[in-house]
C-alpha positions in Angstrom: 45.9 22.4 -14.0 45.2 19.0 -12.5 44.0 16.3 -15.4 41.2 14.2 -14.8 41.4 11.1 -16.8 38.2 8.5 -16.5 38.6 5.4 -15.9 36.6 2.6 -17.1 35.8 -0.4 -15.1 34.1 -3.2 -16.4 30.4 -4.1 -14.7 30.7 -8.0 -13.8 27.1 -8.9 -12.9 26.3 -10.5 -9.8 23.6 -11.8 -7.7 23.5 -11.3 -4.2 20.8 -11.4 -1.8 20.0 -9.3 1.8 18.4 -10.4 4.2 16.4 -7.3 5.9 15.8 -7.8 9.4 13.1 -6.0 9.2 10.4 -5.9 5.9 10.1 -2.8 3.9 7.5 -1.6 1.7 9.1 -0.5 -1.5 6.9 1.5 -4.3 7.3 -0.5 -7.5 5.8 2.2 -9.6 5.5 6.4 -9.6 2.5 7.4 -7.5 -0.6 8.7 -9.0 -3.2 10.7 -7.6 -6.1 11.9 -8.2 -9.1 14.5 -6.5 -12.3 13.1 -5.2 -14.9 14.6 -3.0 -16.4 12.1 -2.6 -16.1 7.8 -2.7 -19.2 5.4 -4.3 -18.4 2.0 -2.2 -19.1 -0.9 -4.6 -18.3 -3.9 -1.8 -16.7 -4.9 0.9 -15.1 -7.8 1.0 -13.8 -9.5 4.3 -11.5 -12.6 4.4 -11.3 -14.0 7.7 -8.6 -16.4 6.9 -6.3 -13.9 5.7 -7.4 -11.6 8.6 -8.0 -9.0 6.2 -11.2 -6.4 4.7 -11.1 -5.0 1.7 -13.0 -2.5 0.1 -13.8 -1.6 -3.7 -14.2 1.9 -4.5 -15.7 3.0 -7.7 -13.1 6.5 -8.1 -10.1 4.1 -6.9 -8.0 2.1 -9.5 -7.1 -0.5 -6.5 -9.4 -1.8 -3.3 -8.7 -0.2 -0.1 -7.1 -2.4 2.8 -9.3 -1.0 5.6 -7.8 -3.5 8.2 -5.4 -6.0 8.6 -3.9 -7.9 10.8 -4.2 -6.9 14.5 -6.5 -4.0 13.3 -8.7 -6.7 11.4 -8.8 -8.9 15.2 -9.7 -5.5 17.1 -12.3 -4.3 15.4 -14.1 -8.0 15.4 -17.8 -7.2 13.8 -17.2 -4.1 11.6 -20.8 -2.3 10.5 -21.3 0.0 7.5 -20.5 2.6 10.2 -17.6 1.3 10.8 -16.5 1.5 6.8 -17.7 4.9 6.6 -15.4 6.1 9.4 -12.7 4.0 8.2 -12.6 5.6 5.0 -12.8 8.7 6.4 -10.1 8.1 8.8 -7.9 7.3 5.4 -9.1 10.0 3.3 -9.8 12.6 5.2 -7.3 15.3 5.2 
């Protein structure tokens, strides 16, 4: 019979840093989830600077990025309509 013996290295700590060449989203935490029919919009905020709307949704722990970005220059004027539909487009299964 063939002995495995361990062996036991030990851990020298080091710091070393990566450069990705491109970002990556990484999930910090477990996911959680939760069933809703339906979503009670408390506001909408929109923050032109940062090219970015946001919106606050009662049954949501977090606001919803709705767009961002490019997304937030092609849409331009957004209406209620357009939230509506956006959330749909996100939610809708």
């Amino acid at each position: 019979m063939n002995e495995i013996k361990s062996i036991h290295r030990k851990t020298k700590k080091c710091k070393m840093k990566i450069t990705l060449t491109n970002p990556k989203k990484v999930v910090l935490q477990e996911e959680k989830s939760k069933t809703v029919s339906t979503l009670t919009v408390q506001r909408v905020v929109d923050l032109p600077a940062k090219k970015v709307v946001r919106v606050f949704v009662q049954e949501l722990d977090e606001p919803v990025v709705l767009w961002e970005g490019a997304s937030y220059e092609a849409i331009g004027q957004w209406t209620d309509a357009d939230v509506e539909a956006r959330l749909a487009e996100l939610y809708a299964a």
